[in-house]
PyMOL Python script that loads the backbone (N, CA, C, O; Angstrom):
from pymol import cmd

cmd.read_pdbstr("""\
ATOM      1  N   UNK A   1      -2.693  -8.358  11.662  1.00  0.00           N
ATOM      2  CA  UNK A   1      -3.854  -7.586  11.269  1.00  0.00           C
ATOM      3  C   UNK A   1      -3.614  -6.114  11.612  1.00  0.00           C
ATOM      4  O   UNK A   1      -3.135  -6.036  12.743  1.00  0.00           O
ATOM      5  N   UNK A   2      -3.775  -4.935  11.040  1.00  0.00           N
ATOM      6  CA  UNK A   2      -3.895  -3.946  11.104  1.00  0.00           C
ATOM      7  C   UNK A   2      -4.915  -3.215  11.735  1.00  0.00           C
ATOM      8  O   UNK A   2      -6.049  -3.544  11.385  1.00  0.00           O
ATOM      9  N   UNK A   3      -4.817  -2.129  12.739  1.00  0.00           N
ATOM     10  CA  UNK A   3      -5.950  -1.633  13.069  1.00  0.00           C
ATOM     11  C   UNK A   3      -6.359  -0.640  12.006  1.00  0.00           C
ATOM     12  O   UNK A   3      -5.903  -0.219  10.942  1.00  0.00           O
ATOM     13  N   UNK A   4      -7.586  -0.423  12.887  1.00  0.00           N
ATOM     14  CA  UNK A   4      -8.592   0.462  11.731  1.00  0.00           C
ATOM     15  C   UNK A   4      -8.275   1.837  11.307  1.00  0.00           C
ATOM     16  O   UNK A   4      -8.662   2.506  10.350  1.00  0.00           O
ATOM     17  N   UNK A   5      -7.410   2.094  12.345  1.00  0.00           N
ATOM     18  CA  UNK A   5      -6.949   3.431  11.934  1.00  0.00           C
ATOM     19  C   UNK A   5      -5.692   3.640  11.151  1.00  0.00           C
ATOM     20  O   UNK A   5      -5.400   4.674  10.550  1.00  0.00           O
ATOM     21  N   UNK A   6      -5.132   2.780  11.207  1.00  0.00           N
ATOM     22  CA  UNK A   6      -4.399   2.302  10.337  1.00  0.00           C
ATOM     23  C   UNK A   6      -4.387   2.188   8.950  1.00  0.00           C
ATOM     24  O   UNK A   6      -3.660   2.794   8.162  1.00  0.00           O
ATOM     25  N   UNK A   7      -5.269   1.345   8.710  1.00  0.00           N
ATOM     26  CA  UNK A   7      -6.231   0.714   7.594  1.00  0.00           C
ATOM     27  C   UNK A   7      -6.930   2.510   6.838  1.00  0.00           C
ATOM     28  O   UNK A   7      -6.924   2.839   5.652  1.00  0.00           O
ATOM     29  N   UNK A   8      -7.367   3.203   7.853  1.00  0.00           N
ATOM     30  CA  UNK A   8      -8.105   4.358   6.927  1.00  0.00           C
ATOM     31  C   UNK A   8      -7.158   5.561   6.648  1.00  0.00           C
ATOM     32  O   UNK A   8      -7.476   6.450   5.859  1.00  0.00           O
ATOM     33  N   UNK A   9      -5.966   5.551   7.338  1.00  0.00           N
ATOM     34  CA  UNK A   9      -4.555   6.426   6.728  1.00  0.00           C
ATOM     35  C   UNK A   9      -4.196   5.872   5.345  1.00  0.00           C
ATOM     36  O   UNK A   9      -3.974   6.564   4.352  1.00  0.00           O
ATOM     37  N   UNK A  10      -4.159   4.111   5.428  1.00  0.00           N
ATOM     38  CA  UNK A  10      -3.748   3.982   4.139  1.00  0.00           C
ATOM     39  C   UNK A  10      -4.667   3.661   3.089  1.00  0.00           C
ATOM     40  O   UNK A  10      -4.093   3.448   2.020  1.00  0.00           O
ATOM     41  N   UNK A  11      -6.306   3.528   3.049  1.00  0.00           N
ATOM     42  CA  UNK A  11      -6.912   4.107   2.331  1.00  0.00           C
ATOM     43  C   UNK A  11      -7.347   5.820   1.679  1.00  0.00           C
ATOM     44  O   UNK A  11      -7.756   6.236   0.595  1.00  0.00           O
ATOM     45  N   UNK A  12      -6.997   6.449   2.988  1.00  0.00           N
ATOM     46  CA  UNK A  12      -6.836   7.605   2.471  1.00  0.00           C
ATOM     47  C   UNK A  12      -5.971   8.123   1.455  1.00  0.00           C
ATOM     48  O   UNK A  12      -6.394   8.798   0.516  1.00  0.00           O
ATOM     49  N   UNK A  13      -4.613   7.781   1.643  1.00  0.00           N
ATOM     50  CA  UNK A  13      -3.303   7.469   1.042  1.00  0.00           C
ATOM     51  C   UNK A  13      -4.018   6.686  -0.560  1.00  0.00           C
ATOM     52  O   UNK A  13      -4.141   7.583  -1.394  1.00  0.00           O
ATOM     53  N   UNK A  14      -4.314   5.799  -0.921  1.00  0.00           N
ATOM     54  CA  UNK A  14      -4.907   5.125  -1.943  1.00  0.00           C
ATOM     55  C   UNK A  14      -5.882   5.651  -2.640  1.00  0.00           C
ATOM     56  O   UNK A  14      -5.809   5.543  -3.864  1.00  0.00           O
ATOM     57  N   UNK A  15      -6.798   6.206  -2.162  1.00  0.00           N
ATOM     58  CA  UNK A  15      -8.095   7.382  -2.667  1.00  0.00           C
ATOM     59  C   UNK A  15      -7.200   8.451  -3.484  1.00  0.00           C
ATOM     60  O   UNK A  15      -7.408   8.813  -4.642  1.00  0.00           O
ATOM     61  N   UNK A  16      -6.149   8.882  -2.623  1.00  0.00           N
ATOM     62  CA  UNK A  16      -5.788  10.433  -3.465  1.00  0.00           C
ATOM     63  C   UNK A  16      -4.454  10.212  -4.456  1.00  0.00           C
ATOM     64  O   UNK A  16      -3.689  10.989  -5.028  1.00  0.00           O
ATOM     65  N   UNK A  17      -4.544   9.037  -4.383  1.00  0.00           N
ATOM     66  CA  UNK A  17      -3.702   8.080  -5.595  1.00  0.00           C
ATOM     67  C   UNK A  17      -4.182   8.354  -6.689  1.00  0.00           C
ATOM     68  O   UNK A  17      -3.790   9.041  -7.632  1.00  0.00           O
ATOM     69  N   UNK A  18      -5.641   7.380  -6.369  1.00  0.00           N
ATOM     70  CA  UNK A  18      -6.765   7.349  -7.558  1.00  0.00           C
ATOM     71  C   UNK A  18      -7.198   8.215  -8.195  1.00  0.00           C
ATOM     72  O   UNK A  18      -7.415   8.088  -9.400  1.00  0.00           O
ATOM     73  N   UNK A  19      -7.491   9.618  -7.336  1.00  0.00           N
ATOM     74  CA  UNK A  19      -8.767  10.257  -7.792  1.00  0.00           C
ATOM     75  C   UNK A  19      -7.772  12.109  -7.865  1.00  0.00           C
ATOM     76  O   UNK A  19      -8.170  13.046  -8.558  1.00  0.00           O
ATOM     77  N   UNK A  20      -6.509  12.153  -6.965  1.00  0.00           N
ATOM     78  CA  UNK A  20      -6.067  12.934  -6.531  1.00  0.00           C
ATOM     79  C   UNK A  20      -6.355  14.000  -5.693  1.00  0.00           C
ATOM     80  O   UNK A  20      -5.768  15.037  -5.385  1.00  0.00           O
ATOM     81  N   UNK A  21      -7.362  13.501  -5.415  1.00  0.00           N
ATOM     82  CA  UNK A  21      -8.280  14.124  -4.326  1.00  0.00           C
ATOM     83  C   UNK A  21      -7.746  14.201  -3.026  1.00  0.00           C
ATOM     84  O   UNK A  21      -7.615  13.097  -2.498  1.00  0.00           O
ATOM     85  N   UNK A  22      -7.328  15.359  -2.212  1.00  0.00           N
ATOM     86  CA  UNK A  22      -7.363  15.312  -0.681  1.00  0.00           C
ATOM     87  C   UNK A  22      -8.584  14.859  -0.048  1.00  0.00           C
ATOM     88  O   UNK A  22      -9.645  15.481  -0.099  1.00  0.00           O
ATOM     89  N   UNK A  23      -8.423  13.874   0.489  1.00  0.00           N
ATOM     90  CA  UNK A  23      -9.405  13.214   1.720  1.00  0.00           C
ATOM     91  C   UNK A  23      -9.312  13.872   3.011  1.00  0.00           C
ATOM     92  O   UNK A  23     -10.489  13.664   3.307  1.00  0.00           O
ATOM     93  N   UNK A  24      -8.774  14.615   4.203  1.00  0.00           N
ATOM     94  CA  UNK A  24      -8.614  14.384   5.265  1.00  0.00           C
ATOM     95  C   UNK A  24      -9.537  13.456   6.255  1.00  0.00           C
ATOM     96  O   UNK A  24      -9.104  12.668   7.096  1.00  0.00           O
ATOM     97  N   UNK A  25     -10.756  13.702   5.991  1.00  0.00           N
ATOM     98  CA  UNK A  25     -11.039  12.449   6.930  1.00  0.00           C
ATOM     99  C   UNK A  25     -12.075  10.983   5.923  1.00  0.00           C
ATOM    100  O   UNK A  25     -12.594  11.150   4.819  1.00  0.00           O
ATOM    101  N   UNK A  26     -12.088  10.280   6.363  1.00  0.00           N
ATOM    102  CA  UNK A  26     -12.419   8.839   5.604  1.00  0.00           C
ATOM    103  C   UNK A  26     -13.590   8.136   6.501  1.00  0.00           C
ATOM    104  O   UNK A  26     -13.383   6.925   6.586  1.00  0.00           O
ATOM    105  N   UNK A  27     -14.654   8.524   7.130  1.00  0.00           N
ATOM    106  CA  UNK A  27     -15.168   8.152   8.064  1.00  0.00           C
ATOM    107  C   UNK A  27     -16.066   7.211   7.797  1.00  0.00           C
ATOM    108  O   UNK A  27     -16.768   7.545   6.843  1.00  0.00           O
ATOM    109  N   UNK A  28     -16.375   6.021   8.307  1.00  0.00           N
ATOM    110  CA  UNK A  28     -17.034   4.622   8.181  1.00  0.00           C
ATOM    111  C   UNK A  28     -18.194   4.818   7.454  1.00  0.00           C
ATOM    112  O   UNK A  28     -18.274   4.197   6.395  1.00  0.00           O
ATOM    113  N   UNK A  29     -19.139   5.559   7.785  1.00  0.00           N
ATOM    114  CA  UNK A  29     -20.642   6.086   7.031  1.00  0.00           C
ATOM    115  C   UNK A  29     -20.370   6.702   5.398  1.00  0.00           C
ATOM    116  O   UNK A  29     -21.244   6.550   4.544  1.00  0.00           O
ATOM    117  N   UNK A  30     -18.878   7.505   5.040  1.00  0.00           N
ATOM    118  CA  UNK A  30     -19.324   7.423   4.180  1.00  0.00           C
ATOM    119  C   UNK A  30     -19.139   6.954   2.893  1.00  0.00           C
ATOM    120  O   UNK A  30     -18.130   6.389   2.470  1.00  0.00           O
ATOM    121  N   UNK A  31     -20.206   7.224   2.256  1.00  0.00           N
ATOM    122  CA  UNK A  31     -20.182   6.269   0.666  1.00  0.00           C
ATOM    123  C   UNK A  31     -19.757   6.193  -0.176  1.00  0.00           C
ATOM    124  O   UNK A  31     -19.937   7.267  -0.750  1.00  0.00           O
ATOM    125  N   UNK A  32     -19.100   5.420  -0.891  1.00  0.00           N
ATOM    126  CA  UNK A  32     -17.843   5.710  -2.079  1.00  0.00           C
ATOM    127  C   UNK A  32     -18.573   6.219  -3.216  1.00  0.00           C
ATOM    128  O   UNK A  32     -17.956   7.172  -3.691  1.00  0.00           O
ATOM    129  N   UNK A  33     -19.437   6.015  -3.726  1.00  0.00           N
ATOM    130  CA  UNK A  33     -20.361   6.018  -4.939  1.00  0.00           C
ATOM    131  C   UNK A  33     -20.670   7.554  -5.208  1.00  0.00           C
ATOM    132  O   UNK A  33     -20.341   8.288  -6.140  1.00  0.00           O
ATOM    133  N   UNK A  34     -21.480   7.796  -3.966  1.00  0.00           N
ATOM    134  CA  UNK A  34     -22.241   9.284  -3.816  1.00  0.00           C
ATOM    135  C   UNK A  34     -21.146  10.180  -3.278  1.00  0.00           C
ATOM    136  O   UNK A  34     -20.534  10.766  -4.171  1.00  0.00           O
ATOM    137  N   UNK A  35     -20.715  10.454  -1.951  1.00  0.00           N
ATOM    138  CA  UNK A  35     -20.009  11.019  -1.311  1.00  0.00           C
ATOM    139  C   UNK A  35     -18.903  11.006  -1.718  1.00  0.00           C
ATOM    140  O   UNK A  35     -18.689  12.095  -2.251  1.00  0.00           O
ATOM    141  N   UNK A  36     -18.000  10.330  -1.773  1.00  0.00           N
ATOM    142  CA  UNK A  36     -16.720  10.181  -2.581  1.00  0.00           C
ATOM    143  C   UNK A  36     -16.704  10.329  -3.931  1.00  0.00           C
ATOM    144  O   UNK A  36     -15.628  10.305  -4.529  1.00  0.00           O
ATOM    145  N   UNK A  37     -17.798  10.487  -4.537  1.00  0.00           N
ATOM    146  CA  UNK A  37     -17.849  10.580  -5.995  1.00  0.00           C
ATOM    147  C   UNK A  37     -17.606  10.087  -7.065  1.00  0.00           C
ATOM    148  O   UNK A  37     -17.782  10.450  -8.228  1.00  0.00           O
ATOM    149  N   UNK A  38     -16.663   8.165  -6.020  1.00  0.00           N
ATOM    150  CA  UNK A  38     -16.281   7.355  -6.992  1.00  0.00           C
ATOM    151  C   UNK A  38     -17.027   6.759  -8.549  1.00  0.00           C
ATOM    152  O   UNK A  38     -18.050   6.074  -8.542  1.00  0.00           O
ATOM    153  N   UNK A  39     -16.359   7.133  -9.723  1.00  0.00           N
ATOM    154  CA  UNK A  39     -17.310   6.009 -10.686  1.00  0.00           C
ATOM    155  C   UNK A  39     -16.970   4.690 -10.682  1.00  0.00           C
ATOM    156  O   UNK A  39     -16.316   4.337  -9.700  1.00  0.00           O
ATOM    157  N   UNK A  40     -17.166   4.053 -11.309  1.00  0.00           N
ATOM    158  CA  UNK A  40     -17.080   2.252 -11.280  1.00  0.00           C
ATOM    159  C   UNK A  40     -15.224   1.922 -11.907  1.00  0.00           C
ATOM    160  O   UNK A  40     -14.609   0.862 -11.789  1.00  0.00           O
ATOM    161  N   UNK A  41     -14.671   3.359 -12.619  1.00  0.00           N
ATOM    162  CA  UNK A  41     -13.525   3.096 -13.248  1.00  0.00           C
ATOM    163  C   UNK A  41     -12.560   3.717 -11.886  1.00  0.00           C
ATOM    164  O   UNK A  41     -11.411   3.300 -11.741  1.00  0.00           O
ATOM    165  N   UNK A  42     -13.013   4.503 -11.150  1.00  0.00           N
ATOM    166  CA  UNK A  42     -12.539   4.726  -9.932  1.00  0.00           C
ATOM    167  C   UNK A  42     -12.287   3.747  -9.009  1.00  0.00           C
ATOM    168  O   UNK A  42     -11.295   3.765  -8.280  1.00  0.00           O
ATOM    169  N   UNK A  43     -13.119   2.900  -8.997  1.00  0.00           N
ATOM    170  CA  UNK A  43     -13.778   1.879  -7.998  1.00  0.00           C
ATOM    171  C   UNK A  43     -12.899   0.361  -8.265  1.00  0.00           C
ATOM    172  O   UNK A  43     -12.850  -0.632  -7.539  1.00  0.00           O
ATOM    173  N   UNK A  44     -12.528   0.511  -9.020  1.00  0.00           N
ATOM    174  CA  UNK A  44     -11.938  -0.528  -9.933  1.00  0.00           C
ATOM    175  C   UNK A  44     -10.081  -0.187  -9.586  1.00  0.00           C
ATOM    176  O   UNK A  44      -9.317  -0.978  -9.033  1.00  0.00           O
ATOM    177  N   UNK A  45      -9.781   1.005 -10.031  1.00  0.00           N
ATOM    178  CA  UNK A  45      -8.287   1.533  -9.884  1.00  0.00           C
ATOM    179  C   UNK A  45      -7.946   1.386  -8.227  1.00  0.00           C
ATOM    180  O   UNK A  45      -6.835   1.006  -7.856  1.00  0.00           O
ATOM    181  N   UNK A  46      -8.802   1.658  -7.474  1.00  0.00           N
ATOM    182  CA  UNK A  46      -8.793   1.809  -6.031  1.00  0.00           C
ATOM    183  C   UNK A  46      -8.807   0.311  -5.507  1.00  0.00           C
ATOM    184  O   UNK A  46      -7.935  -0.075  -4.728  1.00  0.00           O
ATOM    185  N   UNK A  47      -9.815  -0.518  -5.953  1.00  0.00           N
ATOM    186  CA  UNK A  47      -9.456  -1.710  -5.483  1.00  0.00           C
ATOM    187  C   UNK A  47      -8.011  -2.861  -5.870  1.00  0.00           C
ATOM    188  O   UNK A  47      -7.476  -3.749  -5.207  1.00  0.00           O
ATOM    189  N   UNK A  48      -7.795  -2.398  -7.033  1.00  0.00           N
ATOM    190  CA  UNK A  48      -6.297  -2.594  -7.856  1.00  0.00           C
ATOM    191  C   UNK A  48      -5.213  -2.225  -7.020  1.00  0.00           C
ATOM    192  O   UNK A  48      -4.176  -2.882  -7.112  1.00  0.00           O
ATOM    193  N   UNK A  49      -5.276  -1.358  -6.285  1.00  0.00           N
ATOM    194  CA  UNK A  49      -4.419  -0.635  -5.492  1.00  0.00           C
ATOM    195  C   UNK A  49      -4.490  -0.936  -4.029  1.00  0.00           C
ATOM    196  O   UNK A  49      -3.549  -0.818  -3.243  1.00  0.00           O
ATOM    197  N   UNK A  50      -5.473  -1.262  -3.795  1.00  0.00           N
ATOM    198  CA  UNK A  50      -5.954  -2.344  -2.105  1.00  0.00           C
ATOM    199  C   UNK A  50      -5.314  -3.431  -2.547  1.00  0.00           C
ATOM    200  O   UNK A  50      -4.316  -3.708  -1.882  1.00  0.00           O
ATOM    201  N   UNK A  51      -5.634  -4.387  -3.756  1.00  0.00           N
ATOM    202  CA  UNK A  51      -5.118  -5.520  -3.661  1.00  0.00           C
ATOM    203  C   UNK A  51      -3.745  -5.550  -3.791  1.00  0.00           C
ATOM    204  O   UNK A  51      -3.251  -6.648  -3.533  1.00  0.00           O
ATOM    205  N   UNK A  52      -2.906  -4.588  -4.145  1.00  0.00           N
ATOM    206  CA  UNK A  52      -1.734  -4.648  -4.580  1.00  0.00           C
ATOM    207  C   UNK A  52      -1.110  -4.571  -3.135  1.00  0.00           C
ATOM    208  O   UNK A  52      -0.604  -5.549  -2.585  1.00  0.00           O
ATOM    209  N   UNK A  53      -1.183  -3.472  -2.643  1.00  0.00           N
ATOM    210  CA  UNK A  53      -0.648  -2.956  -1.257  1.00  0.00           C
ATOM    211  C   UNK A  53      -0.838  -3.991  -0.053  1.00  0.00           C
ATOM    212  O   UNK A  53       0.150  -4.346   0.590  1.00  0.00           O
ATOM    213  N   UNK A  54      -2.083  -4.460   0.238  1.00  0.00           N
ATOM    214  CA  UNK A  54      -2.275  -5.242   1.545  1.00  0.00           C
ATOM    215  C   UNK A  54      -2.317  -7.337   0.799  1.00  0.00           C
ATOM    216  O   UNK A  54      -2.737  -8.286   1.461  1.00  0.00           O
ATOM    217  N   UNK A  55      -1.831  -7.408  -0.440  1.00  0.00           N
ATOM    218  CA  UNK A  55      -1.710  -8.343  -0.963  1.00  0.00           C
ATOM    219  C   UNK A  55      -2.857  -9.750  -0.928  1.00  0.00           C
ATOM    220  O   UNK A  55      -2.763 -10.758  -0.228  1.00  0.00           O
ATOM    221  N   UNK A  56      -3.895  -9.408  -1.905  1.00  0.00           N
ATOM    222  CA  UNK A  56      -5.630  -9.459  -0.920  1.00  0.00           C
ATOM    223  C   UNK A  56      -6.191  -9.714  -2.710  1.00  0.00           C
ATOM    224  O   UNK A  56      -5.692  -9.235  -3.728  1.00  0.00           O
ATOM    225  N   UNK A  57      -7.109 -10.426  -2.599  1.00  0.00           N
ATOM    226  CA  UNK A  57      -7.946 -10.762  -3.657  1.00  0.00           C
ATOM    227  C   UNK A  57      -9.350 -10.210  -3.309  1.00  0.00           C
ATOM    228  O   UNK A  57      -9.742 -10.729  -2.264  1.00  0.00           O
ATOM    229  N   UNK A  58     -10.235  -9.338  -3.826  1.00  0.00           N
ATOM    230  CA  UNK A  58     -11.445  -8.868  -3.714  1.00  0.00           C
ATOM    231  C   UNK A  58     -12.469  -9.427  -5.182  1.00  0.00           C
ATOM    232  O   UNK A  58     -12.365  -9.105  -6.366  1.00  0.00           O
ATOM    233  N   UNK A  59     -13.378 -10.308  -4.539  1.00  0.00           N
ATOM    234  CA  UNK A  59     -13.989 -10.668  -5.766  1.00  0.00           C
ATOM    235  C   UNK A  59     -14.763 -10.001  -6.053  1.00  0.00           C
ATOM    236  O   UNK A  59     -15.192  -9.395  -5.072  1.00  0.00           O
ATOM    237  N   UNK A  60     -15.520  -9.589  -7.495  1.00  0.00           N
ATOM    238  CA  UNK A  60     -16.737  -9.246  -7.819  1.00  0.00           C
ATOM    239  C   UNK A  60     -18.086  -9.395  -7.074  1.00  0.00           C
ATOM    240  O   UNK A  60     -18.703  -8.330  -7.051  1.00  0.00           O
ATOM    241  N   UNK A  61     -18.714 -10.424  -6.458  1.00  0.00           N
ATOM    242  CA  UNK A  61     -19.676 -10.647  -5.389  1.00  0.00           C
ATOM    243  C   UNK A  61     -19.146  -9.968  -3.984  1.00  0.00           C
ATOM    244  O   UNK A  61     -19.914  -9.135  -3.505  1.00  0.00           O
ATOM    245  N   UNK A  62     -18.376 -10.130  -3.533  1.00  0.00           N
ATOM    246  CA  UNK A  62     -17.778  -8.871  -2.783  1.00  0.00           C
ATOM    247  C   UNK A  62     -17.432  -7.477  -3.048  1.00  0.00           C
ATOM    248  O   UNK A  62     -16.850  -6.852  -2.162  1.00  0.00           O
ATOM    249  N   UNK A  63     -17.663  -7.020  -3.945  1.00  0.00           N
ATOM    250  CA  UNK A  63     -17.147  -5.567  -3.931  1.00  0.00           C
ATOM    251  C   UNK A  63     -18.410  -5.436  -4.494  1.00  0.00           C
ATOM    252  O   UNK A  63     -18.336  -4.255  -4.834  1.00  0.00           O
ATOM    253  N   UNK A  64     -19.537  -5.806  -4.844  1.00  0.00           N
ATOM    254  CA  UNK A  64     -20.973  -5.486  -5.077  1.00  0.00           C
ATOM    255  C   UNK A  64     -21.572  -4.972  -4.059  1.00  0.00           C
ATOM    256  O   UNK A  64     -22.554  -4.232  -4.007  1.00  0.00           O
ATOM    257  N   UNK A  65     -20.825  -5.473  -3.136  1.00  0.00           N
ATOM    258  CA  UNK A  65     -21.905  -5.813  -1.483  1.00  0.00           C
ATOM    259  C   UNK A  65     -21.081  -4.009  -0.640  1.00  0.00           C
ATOM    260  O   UNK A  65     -21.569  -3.451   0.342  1.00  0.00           O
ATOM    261  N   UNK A  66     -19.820  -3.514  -1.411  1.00  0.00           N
ATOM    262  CA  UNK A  66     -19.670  -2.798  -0.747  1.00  0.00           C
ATOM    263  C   UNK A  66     -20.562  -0.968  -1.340  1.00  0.00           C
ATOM    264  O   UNK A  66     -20.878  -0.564  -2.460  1.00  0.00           O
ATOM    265  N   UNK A  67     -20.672  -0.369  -0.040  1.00  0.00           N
ATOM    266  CA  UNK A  67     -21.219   0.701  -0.203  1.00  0.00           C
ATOM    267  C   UNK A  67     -21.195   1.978   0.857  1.00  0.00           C
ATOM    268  O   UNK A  67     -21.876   2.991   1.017  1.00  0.00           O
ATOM    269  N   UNK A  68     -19.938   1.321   1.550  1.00  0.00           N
ATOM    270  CA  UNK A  68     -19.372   2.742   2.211  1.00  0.00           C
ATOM    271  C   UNK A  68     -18.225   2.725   2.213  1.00  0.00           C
ATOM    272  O   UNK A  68     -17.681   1.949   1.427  1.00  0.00           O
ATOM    273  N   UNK A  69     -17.392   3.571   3.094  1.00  0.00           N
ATOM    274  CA  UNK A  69     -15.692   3.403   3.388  1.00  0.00           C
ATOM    275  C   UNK A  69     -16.051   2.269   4.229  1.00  0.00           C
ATOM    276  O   UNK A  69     -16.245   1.179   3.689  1.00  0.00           O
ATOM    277  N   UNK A  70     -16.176   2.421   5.659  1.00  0.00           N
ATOM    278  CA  UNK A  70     -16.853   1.011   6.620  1.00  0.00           C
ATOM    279  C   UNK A  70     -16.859  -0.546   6.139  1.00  0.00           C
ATOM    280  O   UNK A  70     -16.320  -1.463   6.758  1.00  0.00           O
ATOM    281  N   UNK A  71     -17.786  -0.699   4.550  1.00  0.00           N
ATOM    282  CA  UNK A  71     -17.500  -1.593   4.247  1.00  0.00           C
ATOM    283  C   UNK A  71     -16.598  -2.029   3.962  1.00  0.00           C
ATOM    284  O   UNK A  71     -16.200  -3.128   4.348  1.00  0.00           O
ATOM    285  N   UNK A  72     -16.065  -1.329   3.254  1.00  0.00           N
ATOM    286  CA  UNK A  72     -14.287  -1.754   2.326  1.00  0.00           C
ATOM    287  C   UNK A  72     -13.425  -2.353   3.482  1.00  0.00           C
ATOM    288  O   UNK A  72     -12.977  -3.494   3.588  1.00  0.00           O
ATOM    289  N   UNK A  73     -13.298  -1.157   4.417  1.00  0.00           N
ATOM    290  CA  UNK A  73     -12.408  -1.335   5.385  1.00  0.00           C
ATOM    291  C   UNK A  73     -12.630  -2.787   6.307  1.00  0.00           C
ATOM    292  O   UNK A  73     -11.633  -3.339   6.771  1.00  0.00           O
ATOM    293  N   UNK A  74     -14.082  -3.395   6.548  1.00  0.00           N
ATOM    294  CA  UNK A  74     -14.078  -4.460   7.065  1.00  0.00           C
ATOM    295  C   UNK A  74     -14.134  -5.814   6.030  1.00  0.00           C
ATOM    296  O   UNK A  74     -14.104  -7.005   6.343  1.00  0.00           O
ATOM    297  N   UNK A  75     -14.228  -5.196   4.696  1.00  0.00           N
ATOM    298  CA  UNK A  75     -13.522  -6.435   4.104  1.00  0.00           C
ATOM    299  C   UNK A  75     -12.417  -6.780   3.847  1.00  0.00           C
ATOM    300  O   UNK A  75     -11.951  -7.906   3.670  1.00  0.00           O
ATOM    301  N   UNK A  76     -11.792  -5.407   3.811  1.00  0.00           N
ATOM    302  CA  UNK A  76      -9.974  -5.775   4.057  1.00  0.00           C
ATOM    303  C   UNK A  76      -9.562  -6.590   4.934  1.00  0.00           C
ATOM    304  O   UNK A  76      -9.052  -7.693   4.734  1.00  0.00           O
ATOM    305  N   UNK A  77      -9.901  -5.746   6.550  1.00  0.00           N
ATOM    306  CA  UNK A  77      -9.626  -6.636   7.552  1.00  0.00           C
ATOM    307  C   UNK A  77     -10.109  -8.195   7.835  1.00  0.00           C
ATOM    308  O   UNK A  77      -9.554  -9.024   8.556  1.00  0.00           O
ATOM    309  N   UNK A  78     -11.230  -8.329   7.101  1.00  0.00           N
ATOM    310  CA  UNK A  78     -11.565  -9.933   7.124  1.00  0.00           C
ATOM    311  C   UNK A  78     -10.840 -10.911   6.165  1.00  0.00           C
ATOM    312  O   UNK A  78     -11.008 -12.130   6.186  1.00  0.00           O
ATOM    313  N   UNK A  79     -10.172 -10.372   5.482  1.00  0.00           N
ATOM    314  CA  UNK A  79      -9.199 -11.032   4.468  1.00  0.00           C
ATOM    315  C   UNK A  79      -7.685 -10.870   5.011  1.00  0.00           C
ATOM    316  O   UNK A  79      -6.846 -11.766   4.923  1.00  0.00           O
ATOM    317  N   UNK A  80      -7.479  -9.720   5.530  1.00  0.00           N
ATOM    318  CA  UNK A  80      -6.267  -9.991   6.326  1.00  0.00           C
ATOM    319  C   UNK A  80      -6.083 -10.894   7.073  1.00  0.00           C
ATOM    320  O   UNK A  80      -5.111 -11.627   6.891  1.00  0.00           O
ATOM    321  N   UNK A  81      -6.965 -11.108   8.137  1.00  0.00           N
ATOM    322  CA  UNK A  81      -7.554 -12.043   8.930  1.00  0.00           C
ATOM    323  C   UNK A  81      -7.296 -13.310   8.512  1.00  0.00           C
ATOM    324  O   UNK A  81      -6.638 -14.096   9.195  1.00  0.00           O
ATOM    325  N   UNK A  82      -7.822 -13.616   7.300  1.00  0.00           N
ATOM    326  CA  UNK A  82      -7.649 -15.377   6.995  1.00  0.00           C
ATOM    327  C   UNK A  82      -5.981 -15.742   6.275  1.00  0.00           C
ATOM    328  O   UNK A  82      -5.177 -14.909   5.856  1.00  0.00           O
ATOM    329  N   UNK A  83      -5.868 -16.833   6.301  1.00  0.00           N
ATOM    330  CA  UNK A  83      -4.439 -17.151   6.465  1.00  0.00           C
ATOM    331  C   UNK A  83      -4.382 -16.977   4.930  1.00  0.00           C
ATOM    332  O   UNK A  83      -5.285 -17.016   4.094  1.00  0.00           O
ATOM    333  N   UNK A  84      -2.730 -16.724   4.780  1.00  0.00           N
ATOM    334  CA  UNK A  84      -2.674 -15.684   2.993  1.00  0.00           C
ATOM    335  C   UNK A  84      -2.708 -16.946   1.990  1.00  0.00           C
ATOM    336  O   UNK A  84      -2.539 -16.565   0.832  1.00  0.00           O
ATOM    337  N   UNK A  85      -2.871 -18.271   2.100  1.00  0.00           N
ATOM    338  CA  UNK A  85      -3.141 -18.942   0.978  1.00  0.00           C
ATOM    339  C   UNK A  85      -4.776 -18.479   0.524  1.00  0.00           C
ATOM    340  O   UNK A  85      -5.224 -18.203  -0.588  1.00  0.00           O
ATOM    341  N   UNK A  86      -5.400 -18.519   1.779  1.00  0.00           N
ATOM    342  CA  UNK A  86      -6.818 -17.993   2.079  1.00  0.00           C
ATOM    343  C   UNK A  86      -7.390 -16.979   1.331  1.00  0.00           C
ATOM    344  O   UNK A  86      -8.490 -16.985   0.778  1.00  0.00           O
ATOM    345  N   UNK A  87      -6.379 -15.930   1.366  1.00  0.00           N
ATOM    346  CA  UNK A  87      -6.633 -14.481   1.105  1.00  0.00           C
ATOM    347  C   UNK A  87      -6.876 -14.569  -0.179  1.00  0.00           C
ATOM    348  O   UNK A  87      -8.027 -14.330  -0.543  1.00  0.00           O
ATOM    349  N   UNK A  88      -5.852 -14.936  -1.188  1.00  0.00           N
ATOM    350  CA  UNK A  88      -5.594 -14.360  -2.299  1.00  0.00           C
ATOM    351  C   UNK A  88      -6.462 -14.984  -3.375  1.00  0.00           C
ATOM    352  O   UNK A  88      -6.386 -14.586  -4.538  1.00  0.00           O
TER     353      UNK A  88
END
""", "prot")
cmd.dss("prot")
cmd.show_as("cartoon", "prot")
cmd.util.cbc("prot")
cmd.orient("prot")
């Protein structure tokens, strides 16, 4: 499992993939939607790019439920977490 700080270097890293945006900081509170400015085709490329990298299945009923950086980041880690037949 990866720590969290970890985890938000390489979302940061993944954001300015997506959007080409410099991030320097990625902090738990805030919101991908509003604050980040993500649209849903953003939101979509970015999670494409989580699943690719940390090798992770994110379903639709899960990525509904997300609505900050914070969230993302603890659904990564809860999927890291479960054993990788689990994950994917």
């Amino acid at each position: 499992m990866q720590d969290r700080e970890t985890l938000r270097n390489a979302l940061r890293e993944l954001f300015e993939n997506e959007t080409g945006e410099s991030r320097p900081e990625l902090p738990d509170t805030l919101s991908l939607r509003e604050e980040l400015g993500l649209d849903s085709v953003d939101l979509v490329g970015l999670v494409m790019q989580v699943e690719c990298r940390f090798r992770i299945r994110l379903t639709g009923d899960e990525l509904a439920q997300l609505k900050c950086v914070g969230d993302l980041m603890d659904l990564i880690q809860a999927k890291l977490a479960l054993p990788q037949s689990a994950a994917a």
